[in-house]
PLY file of the C-alpha trace (Angstrom):
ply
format ascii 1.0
element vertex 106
property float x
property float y
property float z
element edge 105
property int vertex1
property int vertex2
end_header
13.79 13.48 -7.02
11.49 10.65 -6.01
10.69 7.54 -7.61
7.68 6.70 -9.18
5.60 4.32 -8.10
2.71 1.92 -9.72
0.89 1.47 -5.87
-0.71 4.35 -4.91
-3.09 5.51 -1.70
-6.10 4.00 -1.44
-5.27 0.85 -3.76
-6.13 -2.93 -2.48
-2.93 -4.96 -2.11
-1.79 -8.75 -1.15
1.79 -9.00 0.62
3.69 -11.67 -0.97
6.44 -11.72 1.09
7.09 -12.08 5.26
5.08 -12.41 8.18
1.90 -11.63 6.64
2.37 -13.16 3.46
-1.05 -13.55 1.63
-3.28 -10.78 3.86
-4.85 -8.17 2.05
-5.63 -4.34 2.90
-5.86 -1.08 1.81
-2.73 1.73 1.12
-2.80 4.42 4.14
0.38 5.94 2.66
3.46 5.55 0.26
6.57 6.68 1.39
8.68 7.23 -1.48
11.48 7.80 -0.34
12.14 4.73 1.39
10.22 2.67 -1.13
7.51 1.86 1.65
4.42 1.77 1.72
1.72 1.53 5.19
-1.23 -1.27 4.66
-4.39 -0.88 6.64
-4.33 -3.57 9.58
-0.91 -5.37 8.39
2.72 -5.23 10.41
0.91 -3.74 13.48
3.36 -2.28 16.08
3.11 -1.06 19.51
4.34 2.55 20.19
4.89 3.85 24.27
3.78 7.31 24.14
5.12 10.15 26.85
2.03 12.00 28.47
1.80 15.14 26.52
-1.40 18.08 26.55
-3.66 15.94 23.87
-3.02 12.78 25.88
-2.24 13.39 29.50
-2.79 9.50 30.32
0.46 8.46 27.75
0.48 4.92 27.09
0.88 2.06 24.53
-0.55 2.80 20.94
-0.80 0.64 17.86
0.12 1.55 14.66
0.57 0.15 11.23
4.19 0.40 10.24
5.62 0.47 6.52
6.20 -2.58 4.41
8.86 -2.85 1.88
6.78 -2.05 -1.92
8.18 -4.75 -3.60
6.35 -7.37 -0.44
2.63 -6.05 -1.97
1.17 -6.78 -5.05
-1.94 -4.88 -6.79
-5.05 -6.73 -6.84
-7.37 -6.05 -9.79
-11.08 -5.97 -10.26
-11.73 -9.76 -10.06
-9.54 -9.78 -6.88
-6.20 -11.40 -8.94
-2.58 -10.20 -7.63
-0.90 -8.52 -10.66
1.47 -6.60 -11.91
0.59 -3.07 -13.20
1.53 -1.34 -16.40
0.77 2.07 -18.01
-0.76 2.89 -21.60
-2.77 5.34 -23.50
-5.93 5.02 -22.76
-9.12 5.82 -24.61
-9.31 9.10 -23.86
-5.46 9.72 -24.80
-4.95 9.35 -21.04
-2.36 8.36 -19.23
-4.00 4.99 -17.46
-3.00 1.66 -14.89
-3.67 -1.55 -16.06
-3.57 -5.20 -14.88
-0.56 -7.15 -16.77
-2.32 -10.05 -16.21
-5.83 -9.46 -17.17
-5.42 -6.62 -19.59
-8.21 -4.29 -17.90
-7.91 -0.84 -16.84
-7.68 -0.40 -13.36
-9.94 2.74 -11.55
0 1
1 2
2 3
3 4
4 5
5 6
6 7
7 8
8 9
9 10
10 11
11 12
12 13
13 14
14 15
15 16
16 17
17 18
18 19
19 20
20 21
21 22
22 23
23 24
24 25
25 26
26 27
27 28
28 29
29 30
30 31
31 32
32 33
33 34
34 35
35 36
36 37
37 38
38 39
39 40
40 41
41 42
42 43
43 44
44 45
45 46
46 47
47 48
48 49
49 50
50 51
51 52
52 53
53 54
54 55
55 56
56 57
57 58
58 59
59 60
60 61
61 62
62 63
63 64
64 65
65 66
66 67
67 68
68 69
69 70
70 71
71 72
72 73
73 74
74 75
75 76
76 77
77 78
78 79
79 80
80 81
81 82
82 83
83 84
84 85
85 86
86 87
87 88
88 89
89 90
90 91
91 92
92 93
93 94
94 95
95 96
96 97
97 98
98 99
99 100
100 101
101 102
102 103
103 104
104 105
């Protein structure tokens, strides 16, 4: 079983933590299983690729590589770096919301 997570694809984060400490980008992927998650443009690495049929040249690609999920932070509407909870909603939905300015997040 995998753990859940409050950070999902698509959401706009802040790393807190390392060599990019205080960038901001968006979630390509969460990889739950080693608590990870991939931000758009952050902890770029270069990968030597073998020729192969779809790239006959081979060469040197760059990639984003994973980031620990506890390094990235949330940011809400008004661009803050938060926490994230989960309440009823409205609707009696399940929904995220900022722990530091109360609002629902999309």
């Amino acid at each position: 079983m995998f753990k859940r997570f409050k950070i999902k694809k698509n959401d706009l984060v802040v790393v807190t933590a390392g060599d990019h400490n205080g960038k901001q980008g968006r979630v390509i992927e969460v990889d739950r299983k080693n608590d990870r998650v991939v931000v758009e443009g952050i902890n770029m690495v270069t990968k030597h690729r073998k020729p192969d049929a779809k790239n006959p040249q081979g060469g040197r690609e760059t990639i984003a590589a994973g980031i620990h999920i506890s390094n990235v932070k949330l940011l809400d509407g008004k661009g803050n770096a938060t926490r994230v909870g989960r309440r009823v909603g409205s609707e009696g939905k399940l929904e995220r919301f900022s722990k530091k300015s109360g609002e629902a997040l999309k």
